[in-house]
N, CA, C and O of each residue as an XYZ file, in Angstrom:
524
protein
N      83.566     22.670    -47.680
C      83.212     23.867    -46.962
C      81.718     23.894    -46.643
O      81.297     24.221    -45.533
N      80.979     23.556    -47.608
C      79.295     23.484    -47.204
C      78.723     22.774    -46.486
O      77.584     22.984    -46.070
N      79.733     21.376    -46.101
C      79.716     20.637    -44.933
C      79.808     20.946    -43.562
O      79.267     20.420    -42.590
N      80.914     22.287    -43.694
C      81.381     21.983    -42.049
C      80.200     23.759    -41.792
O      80.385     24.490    -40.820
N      79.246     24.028    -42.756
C      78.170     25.073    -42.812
C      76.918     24.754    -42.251
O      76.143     25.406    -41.551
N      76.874     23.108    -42.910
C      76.135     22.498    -42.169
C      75.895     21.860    -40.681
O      74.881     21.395    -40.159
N      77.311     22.033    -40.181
C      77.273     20.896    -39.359
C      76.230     21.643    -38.088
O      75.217     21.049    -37.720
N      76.645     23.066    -37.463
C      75.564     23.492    -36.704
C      74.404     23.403    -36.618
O      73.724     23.477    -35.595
N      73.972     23.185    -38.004
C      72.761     23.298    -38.154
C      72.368     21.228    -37.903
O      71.459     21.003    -37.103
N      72.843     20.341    -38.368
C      72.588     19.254    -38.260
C      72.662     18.496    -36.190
O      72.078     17.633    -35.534
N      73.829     19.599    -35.956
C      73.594     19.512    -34.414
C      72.394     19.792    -33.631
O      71.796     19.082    -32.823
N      72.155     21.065    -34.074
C      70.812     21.696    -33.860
C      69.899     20.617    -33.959
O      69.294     20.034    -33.059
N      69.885     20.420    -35.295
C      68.288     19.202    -35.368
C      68.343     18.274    -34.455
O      67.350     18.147    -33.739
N      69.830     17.145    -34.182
C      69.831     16.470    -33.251
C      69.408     16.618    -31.882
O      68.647     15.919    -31.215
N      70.201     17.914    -31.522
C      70.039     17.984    -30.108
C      68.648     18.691    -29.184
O      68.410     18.596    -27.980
N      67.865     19.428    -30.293
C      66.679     20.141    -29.901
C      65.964     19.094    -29.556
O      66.186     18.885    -28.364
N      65.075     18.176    -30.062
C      64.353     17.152    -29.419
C      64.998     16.869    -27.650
O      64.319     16.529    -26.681
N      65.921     17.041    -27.674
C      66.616     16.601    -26.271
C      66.149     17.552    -25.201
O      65.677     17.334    -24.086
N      66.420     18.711    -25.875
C      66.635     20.011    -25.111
C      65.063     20.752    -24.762
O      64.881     21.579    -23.868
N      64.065     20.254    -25.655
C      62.472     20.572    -25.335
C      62.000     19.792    -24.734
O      60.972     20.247    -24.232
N      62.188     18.669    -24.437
C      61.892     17.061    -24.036
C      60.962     17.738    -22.545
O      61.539     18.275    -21.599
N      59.874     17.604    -22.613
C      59.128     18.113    -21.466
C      59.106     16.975    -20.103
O      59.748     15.925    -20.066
N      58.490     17.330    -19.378
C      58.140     16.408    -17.942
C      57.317     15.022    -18.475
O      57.497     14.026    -17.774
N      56.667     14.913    -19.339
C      55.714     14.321    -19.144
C      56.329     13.019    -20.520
O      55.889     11.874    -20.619
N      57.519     13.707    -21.505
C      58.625     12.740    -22.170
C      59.201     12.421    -21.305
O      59.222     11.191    -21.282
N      59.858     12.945    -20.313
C      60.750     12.372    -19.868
C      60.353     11.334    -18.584
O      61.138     10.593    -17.993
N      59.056     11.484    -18.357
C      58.589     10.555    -17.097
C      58.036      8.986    -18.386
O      58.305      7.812    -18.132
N      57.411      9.364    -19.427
C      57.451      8.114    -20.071
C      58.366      7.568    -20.418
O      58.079      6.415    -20.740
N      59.764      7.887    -20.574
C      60.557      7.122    -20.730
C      61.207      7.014    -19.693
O      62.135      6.366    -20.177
N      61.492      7.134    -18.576
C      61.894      6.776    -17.094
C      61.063      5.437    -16.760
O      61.573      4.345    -16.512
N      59.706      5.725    -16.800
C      58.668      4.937    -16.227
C      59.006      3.495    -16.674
O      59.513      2.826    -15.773
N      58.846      2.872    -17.839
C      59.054      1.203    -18.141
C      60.640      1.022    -17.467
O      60.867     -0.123    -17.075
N      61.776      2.035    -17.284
C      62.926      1.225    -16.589
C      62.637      1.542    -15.061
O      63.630      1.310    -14.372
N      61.871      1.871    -14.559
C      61.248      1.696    -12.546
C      60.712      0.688    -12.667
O      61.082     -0.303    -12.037
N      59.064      0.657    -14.030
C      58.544     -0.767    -13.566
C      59.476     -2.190    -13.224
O      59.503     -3.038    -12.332
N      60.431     -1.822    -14.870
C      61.387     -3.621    -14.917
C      61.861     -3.548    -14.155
O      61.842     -4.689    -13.693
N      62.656     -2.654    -13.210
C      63.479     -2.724    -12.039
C      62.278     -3.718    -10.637
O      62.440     -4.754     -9.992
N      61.284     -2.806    -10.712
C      60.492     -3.574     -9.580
C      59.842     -4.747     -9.628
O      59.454     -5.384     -8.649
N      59.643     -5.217    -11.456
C      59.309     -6.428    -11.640
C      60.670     -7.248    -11.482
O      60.583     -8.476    -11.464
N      61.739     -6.733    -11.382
C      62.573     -7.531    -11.418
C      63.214     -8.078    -10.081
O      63.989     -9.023     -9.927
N      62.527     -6.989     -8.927
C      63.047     -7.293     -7.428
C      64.346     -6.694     -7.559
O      65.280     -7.246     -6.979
N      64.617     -5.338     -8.431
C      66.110     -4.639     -8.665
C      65.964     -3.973     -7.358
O      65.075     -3.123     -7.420
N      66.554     -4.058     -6.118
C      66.506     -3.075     -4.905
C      67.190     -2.124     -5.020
O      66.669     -1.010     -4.992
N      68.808     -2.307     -5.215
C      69.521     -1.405     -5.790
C      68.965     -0.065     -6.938
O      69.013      1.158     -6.800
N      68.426     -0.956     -8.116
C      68.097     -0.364     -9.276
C      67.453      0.726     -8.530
O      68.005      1.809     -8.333
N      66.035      0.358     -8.035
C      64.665      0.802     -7.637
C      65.251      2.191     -6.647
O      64.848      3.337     -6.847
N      66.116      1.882     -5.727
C      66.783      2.356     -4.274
C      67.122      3.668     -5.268
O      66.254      4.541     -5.267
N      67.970      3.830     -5.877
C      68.721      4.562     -6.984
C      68.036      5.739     -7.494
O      68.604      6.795     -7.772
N      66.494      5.457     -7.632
C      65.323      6.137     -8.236
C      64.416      6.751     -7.071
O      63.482      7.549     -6.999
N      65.060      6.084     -6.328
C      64.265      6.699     -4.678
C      65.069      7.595     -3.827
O      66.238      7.514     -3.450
N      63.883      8.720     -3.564
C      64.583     10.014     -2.561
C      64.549      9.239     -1.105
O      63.771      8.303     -0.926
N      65.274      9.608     -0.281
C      65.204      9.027      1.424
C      65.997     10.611      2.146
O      67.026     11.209      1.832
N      65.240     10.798      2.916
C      64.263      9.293      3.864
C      62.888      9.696      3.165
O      62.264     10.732      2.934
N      62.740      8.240      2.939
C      61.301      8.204      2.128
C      59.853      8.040      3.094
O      59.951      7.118      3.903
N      58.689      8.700      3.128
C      57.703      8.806      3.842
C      57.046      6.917      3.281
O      57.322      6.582      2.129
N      56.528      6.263      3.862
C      56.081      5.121      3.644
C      55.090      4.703      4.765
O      55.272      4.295      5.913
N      54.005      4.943      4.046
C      52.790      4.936      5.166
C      51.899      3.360      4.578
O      51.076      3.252      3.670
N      52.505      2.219      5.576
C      51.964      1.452      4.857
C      51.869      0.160      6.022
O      52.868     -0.514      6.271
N      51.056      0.008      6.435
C      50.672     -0.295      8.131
C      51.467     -0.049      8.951
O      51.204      1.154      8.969
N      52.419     -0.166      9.840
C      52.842      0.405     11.064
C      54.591      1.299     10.145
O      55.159      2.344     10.462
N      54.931      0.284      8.994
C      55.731      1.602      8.791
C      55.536      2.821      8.295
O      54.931      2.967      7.232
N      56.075      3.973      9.077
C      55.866      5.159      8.390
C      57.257      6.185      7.575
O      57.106      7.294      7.064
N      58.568      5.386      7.675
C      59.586      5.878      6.882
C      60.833      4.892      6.970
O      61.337      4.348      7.952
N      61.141      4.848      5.721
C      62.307      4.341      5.325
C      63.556      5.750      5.172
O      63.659      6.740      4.448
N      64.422      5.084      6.402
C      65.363      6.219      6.410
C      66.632      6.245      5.587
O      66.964      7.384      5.258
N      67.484      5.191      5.143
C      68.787      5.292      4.148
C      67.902      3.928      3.298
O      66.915      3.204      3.434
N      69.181      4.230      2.258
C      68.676      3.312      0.881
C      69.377      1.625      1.755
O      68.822      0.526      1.786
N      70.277      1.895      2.153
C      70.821      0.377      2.953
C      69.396     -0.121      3.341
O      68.819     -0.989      2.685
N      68.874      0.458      4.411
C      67.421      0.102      4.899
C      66.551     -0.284      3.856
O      65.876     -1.313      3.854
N      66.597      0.756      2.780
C      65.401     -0.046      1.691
C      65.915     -1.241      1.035
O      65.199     -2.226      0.858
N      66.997     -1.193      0.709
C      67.231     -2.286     -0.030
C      67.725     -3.650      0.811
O      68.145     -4.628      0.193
N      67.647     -3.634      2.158
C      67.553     -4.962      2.898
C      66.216     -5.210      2.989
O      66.038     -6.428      2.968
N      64.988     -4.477      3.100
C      63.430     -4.569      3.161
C      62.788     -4.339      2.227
O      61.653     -3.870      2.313
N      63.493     -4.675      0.890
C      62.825     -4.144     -0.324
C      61.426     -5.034     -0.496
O      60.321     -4.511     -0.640
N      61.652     -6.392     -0.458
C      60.782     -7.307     -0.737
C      59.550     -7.022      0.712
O      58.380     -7.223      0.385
N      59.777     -6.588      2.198
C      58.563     -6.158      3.018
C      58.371     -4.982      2.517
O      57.222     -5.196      2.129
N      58.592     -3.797      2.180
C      58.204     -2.818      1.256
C      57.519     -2.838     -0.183
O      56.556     -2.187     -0.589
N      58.029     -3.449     -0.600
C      57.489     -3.625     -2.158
C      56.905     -5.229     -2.174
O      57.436     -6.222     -2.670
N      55.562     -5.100     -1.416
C      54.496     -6.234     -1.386
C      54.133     -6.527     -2.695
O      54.356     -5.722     -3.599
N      53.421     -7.949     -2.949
C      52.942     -8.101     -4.217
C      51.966     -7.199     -4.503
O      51.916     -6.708     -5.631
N      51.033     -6.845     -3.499
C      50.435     -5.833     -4.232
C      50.584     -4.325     -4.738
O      49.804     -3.930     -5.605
N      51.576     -3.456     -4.214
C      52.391     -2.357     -4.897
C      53.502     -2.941     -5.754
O      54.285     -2.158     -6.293
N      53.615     -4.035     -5.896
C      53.975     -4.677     -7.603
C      53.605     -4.472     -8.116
O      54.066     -3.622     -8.878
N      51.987     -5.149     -8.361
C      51.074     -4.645     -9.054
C      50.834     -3.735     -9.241
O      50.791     -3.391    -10.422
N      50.547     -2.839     -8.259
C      50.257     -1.754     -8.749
C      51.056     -0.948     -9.867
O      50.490     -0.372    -10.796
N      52.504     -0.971     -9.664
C      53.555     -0.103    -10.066
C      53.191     -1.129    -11.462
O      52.504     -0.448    -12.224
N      53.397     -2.375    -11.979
C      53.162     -2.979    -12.961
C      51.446     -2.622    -13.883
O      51.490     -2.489    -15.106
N      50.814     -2.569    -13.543
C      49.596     -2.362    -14.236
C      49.003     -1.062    -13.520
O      47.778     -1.004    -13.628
N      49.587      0.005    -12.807
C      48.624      1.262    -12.739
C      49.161      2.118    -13.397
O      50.351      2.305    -13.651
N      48.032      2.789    -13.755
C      48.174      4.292    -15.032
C      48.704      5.125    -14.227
O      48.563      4.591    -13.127
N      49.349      6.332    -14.050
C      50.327      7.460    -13.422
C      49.329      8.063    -13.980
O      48.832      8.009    -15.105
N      49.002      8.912    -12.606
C      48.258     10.541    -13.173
C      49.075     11.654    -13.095
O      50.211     11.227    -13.305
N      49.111     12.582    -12.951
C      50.014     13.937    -13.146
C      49.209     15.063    -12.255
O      48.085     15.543    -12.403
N      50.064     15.254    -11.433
C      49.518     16.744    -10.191
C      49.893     17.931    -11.344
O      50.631     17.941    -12.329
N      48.902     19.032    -10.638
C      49.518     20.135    -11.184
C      50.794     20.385    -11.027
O      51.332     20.794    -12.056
N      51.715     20.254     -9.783
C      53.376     20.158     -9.538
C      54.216     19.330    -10.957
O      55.312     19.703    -11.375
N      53.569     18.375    -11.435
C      54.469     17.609    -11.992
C      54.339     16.388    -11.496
O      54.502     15.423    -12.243
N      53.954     16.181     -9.851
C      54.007     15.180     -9.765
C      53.324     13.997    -10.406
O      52.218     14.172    -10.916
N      53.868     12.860    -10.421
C      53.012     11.506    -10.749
C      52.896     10.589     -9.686
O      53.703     10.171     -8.856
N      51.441     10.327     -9.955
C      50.863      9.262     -8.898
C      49.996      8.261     -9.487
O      49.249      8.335    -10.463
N      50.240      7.356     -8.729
C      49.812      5.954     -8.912
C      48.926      5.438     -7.723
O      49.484      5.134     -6.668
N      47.337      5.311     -7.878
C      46.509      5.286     -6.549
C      45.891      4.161     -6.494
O      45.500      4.013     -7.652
N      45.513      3.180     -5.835
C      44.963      1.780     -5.431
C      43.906      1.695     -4.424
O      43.981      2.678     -3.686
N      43.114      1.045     -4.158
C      42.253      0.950     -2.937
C      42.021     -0.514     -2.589
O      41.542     -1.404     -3.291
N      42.577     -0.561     -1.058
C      43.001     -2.471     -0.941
C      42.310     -2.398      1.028
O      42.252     -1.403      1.750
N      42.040     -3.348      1.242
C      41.618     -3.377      2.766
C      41.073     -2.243      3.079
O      41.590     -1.680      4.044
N      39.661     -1.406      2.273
C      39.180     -0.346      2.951
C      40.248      1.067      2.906
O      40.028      2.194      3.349
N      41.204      0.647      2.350
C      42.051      2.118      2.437
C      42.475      2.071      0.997
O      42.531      1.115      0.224
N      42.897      3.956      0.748
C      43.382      4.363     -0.260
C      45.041      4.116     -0.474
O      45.623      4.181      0.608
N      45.627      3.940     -1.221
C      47.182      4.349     -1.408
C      47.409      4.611     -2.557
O      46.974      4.158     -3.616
N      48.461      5.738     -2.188
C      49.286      6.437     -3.183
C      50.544      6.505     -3.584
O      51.235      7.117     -2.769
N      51.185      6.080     -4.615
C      52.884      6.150     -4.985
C      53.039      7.422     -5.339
O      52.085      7.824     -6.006
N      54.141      8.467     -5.090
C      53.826      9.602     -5.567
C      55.696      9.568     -6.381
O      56.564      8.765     -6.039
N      55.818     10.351     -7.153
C      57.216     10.343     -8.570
C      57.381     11.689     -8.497
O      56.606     12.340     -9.198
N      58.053     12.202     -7.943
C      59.037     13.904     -8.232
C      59.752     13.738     -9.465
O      60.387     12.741     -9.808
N      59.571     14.929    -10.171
C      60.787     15.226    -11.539
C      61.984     15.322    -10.420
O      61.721     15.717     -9.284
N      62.993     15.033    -10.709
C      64.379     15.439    -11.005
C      65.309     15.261    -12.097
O      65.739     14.203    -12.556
N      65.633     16.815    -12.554
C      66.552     16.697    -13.474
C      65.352     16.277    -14.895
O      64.240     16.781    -15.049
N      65.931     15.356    -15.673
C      65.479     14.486    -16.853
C      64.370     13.064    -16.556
O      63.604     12.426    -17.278
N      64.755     12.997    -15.145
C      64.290     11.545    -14.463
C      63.253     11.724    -13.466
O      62.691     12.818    -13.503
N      62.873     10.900    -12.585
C      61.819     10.827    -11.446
C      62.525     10.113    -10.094
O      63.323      9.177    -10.051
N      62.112     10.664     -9.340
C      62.067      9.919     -7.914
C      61.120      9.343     -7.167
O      60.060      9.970     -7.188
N      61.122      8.056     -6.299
C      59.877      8.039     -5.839
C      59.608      8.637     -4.925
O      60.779      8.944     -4.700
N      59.204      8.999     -4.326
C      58.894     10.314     -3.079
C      57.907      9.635     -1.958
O      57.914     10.129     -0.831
N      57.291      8.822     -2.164
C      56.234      8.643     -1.336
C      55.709      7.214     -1.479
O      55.964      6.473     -2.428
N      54.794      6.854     -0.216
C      53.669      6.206      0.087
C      53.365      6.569      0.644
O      54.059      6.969      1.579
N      51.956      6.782      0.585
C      50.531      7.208      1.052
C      49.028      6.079      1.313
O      48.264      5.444      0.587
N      49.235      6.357      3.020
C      47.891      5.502      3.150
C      46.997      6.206      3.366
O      47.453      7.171      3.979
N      45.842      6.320      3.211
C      44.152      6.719      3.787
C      43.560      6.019      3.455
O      43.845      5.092      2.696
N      42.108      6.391      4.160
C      40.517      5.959      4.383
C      40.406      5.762      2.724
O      41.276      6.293      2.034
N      39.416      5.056      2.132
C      39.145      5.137      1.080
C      37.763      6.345      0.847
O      37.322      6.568     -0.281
């Protein structure tokens, strides 16, 4: 009987960590399965984690409209150098929530930008400017 007294309470302990789990838990643990996906050339994976039509300002393209499209152009989209980036740049945090990832390559700025959804992230963006 003192078992099944306990058991609410042992649920409780389990499931609260889950249930407080803020934006900024749940984007660190999202984050290392986007990088391996993009170190891995996962298009699918990556596609999956991406909102569309996605804004992609990144010389003459300016949007990727269905995930079919991204994931036949994943590799002209995801250049070695926004590899890199996504592999070795720190994510900052907007007041929104958002996370961004910023670079400066040929005189210009760029930006990866990550929407919460749900428990997870989306990628939302590329962003070119002036540096």
């Amino acid at each position: 009987m003192k078992s099944v007294r306990f058991l609410p309470l042992a649920l409780f302990a389990i499931l609260l960590p889950l249930l407080t789990a803020g934006p900024a838990d749940n984007f660190a643990k999202w984050w290392p399965t986007f990088q391996a996906a993009v170190a891995k050339g996962d298009a699918k994976a990556v596609a999956q984690n991406t909102r569309f039509p996605l804004s992609w300002e990144n010389g003459p393209i300016r949007e990727i409209k269905t995930e079919a499209e991204f994931v036949n152009g994943f590799d002209k989209y995801f250049t070695g150098e926004i590899r890199k980036a996504v592999a070795t740049g720190k994510p900052d945090v907007l007041p929104d929530g958002t996370y961004i990832i910023t670079w400066k390559a040929r005189g210009n700025e760029y930006s990866l930008y990550f929407k919460p959804q749900g428990s997870a992230f989306m990628l939302d963006a590329l962003s070119e400017g002036p540096a």
